[in-house]
C-alpha positions in Angstrom: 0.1 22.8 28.5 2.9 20.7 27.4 5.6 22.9 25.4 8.7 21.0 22.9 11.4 22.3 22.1 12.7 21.7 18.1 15.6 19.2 17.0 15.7 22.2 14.2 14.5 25.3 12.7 11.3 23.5 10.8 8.8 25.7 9.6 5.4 25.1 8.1 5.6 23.3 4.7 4.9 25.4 1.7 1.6 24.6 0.1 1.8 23.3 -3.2 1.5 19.5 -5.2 2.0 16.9 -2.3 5.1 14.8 -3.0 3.0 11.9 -1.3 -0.9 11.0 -1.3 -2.1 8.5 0.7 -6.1 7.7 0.0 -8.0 5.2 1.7 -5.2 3.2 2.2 -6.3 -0.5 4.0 -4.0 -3.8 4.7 -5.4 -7.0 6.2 -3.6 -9.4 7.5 -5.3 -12.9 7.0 -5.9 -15.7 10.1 -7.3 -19.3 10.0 -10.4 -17.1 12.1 -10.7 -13.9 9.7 -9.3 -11.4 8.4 -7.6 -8.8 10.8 -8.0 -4.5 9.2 -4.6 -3.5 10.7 -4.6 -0.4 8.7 -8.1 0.7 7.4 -9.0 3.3 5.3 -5.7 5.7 6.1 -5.5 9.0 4.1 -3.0 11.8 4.2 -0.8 14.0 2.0 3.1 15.0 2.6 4.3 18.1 0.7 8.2 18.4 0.0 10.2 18.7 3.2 7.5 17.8 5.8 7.3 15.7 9.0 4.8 13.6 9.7 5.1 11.7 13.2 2.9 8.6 13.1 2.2 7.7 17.4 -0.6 5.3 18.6 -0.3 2.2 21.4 1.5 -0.6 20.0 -0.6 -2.4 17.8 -2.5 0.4 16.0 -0.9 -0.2 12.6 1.5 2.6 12.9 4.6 0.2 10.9 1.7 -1.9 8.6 1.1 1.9 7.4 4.6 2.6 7.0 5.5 -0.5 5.1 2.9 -0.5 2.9 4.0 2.8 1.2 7.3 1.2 0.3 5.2 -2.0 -0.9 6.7 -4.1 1.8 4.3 -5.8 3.0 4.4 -9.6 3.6 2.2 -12.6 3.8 -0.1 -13.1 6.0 -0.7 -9.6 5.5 -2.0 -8.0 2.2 -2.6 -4.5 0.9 -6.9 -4.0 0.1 -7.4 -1.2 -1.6 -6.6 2.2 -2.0 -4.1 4.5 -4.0 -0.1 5.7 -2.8 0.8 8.7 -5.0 4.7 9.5 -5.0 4.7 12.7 -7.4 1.7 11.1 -8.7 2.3 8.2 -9.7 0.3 5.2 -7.3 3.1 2.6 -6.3 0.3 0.3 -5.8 -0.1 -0.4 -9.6 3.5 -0.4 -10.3 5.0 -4.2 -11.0 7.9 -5.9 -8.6 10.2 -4.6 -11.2 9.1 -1.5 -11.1 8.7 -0.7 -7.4 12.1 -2.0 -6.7 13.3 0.8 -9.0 11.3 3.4 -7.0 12.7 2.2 -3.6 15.9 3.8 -2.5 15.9 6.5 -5.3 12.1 7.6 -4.5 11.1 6.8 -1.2 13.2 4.8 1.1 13.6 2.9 4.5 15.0 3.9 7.9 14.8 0.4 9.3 13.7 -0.4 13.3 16.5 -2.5 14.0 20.0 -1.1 12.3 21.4 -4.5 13.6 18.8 -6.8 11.9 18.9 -4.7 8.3 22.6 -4.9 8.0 24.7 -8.0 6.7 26.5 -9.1 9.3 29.1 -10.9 7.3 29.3 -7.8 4.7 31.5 -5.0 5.7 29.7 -1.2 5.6 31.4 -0.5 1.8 29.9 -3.2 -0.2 26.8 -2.4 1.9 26.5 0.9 0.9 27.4 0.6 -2.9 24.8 -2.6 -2.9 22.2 0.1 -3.4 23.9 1.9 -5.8 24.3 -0.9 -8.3 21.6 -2.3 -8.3 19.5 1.0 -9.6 22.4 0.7 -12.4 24.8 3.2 -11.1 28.6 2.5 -12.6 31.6 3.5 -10.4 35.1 3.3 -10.6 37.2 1.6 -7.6 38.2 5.4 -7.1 35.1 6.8 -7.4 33.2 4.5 -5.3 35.8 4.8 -2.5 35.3 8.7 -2.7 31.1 8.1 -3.1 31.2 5.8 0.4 33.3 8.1 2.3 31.0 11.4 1.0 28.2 9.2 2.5 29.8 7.9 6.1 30.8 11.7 6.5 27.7 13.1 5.7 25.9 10.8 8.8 28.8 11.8 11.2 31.4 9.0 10.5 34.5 8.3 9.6 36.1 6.6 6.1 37.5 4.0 8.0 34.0 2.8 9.1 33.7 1.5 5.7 36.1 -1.4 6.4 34.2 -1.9 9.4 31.5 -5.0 9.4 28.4 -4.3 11.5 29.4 -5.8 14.5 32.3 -3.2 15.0 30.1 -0.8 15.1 27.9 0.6 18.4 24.0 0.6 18.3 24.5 4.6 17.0 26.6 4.2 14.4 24.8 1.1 12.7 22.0 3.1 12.6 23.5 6.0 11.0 24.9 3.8 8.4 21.3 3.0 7.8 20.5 6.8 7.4 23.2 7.1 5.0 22.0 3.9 2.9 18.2 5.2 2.6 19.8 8.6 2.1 22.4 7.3 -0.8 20.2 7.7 -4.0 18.3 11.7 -2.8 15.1 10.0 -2.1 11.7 12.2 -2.4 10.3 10.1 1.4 12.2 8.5 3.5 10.2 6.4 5.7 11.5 5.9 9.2 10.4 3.4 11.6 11.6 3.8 15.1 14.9 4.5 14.4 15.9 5.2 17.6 14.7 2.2 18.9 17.0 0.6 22.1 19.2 3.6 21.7 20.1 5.4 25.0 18.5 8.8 25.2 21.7 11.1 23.8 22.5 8.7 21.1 18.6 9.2 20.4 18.9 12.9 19.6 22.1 12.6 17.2 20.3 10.2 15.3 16.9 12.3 15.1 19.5 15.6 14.2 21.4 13.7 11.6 18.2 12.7 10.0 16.6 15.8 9.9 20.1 17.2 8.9 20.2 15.3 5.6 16.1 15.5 4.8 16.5 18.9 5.3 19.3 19.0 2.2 17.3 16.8 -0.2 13.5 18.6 1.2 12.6 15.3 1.3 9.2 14.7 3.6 9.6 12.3 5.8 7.2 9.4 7.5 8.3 8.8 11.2 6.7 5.7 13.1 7.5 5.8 17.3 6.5 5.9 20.6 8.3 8.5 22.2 5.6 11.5 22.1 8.6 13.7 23.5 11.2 12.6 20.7 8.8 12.8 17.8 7.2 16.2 18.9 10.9 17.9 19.2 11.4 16.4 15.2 8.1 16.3 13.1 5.6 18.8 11.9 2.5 17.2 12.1 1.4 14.2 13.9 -0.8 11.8 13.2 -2.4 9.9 15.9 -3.7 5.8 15.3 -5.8 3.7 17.0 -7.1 0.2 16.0 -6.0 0.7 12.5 -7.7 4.3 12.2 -6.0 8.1 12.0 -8.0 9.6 14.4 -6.0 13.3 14.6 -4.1 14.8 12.1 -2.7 18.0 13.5 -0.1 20.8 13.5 2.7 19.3 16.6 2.1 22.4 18.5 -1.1 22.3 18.1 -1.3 18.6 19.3 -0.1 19.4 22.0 -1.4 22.6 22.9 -4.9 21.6 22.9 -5.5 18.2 21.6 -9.1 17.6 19.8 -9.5 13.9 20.2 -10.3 12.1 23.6 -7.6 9.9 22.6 -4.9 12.0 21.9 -5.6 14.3 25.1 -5.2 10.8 26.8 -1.7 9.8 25.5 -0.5 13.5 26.1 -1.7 13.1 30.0 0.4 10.3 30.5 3.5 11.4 29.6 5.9 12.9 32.5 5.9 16.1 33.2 8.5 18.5 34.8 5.7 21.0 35.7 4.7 19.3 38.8 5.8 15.8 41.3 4.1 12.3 39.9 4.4 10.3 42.6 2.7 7.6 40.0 2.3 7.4 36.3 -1.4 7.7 34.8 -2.0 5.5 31.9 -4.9 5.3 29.5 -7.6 3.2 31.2 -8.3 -0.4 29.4 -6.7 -2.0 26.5 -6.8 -1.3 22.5 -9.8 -3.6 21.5 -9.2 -6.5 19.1 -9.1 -6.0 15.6 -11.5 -8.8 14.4 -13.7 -8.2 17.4 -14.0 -3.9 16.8 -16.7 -2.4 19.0 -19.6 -1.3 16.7 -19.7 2.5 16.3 -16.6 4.7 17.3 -13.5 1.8 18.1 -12.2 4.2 21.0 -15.7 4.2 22.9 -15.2 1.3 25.3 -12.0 3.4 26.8 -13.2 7.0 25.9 -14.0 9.2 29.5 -16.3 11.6 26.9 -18.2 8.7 25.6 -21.8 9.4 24.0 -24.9 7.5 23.7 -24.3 8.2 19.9 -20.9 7.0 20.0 -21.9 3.3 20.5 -23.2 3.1 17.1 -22.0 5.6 14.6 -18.3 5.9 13.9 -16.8 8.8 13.1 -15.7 10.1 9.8 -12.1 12.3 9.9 -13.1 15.5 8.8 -11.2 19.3 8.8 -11.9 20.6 11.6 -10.1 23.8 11.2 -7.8 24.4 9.0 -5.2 21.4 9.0 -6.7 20.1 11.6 -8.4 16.6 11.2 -10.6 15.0 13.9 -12.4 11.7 13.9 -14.7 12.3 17.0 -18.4 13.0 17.9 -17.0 16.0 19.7 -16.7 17.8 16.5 -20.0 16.6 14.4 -19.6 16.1 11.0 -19.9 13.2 8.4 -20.9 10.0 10.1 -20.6 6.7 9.0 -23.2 3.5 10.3 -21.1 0.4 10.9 -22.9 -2.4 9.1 
């Protein structure tokens, strides 16, 4: 059994109204040959202050889910159908005006990339105050100085960063800069996608530590898109496993990884090291993800699944409670079934 050890003292949400509701949540992305479901039919709920770790092989619509709740996604792609409930109100209905009122002060974006989401001919003040204005906030000269430097210290930096322009600044401090941007306004969800991304492994745990840090002030919950099992088990509460577009596990972390319910999610578990005994090789998952406009009928992990059932090749799994905050899409655990068309 694989065993993490917490970036913090996170304990089980309290129940209560969800802060976020995600239902049936499905994006397409349109090609001259069809129409691709990079995320379809996605549901899940966040109460104040939790994690939820989104992992899956790349490709399996992990950052199409995470932009869609901040109502960033772009042509080609497009959002279907379905309903995203911040304090209940559905983003999805709101107008352009609207939404970009909600960014920043409700939920917000930890970008993939600190480099490519800064202005690199902008120094870190005007940067950080950008946000601020625009959602109609007035400051003084002195007060903004005071309201930057009460933000750079809060992620770990110094005042003087804010004279700073992006390229001054290492791979770890640009991306706290970021943190302290989506951070800025006390946002209800921050949305973080691979913010550790091409950061060596120490710089890796401040920034997962200063992020929980400053959630953990606000109780914000927070939506965490990577690929580092190991890095997103020590931070998030709940993990939700995708493949081809689909949550296929929803689960408590230590419970994810103390006995994983889908074939799937066993799978990327088994392939990570270990220090419990010698690999003289890495195992991987056997195959590849299928092709999203060419899905295998029935359950879309099938082709690669070592538990694979007759049954499996033509009826596709609903997710369903398993046990109590547990949710399972898999054969394994019969419940409602749905016959691809």
């Amino acid at each position: 059994m694989t065993t993490v050890a917490p970036l913090h003292g996170a304990g089980v949400p309290a129940t209560g109204k969800p802060v976020l509701e995600v239902r049936d949540l499905r994006v397409h992305y349109d090609t001259d040959v069809g129409q691709v479901p990079a995320v379809d039919g996605a549901s899940f709920s966040l109460q104040s202050g939790e994690r939820l770790a989104l992992v899956g092989e790349s490709g399996s619509g992990k950052t199409t889910l995470a932009m869609a709740l901040l109502r960033l996604t772009r042509p080609p792609g497009r959002i279907v159908s379905g309903e995203v409930l911040l304090n209940g109100q559905d983003l999805l209905k709101l107008d352009d005006k609207e939404m970009r009122g909600v960014r920043l002060s409700g939920i917000a974006l930890v970008q993939q990339g600190a480099m490519n989401s800064m202005n690199p001919v902008v120094r870190v003040r005007e940067q950080l105050l950008d946000g601020l204005y625009d959602h109609g906030i007035k400051l003084t000269k002195v007060e903004a100085r005071e309201r930057v430097a009460q933000l750079l210290t809060g992620v770990g930096l110094t005042p003087e960063v804010a004279d700073m322009f992006p390229h001054e600044l290492s791979g770890g401090m640009k991306q706290r800069v970021c943190i302290a941007t989506a951070t800025s306004l006390g946002p209800k969800v921050i949305v973080a996608d691979e913010p550790t991304s091409a950061l060596d492994v120490v710089v890796q745990r401040q920034v997962m530590v200063t992020l929980g840090r400053l959630q953990a002030g606000l109780h914000a919950a927070v939506v965490l898109v990577g690929h580092d099992m190991g890095l997103v088990a020590q931070f998030a509460d709940t993990i939700g496993v995708m493949y081809a577009g689909k949550l296929v596990e929803v689960a408590p972390v230590a419970q994810i990884f103390g006995r994983p319910l889908h074939p799937y999610t066993k799978l990327l578990i088994e392939s990570l090291p270990t220090l419990d005994h010698k690999q003289e090789k890495f195992v991987g998952i056997p195959g590849l993800p299928p092709a999203l406009l060419d899905l295998p009928p029935g359950c879309v992990f099938h082709p690669r699944c070592p538990s694979v059932m007759e049954h499996c090749r033509g009826l596709a799994p609903g997710l369903r409670e398993e046990q109590s905050r547990r949710w399972v899409a898999c054969h394994l655990f019969p419940g409602e079934q749905v016959r691809n068309a």
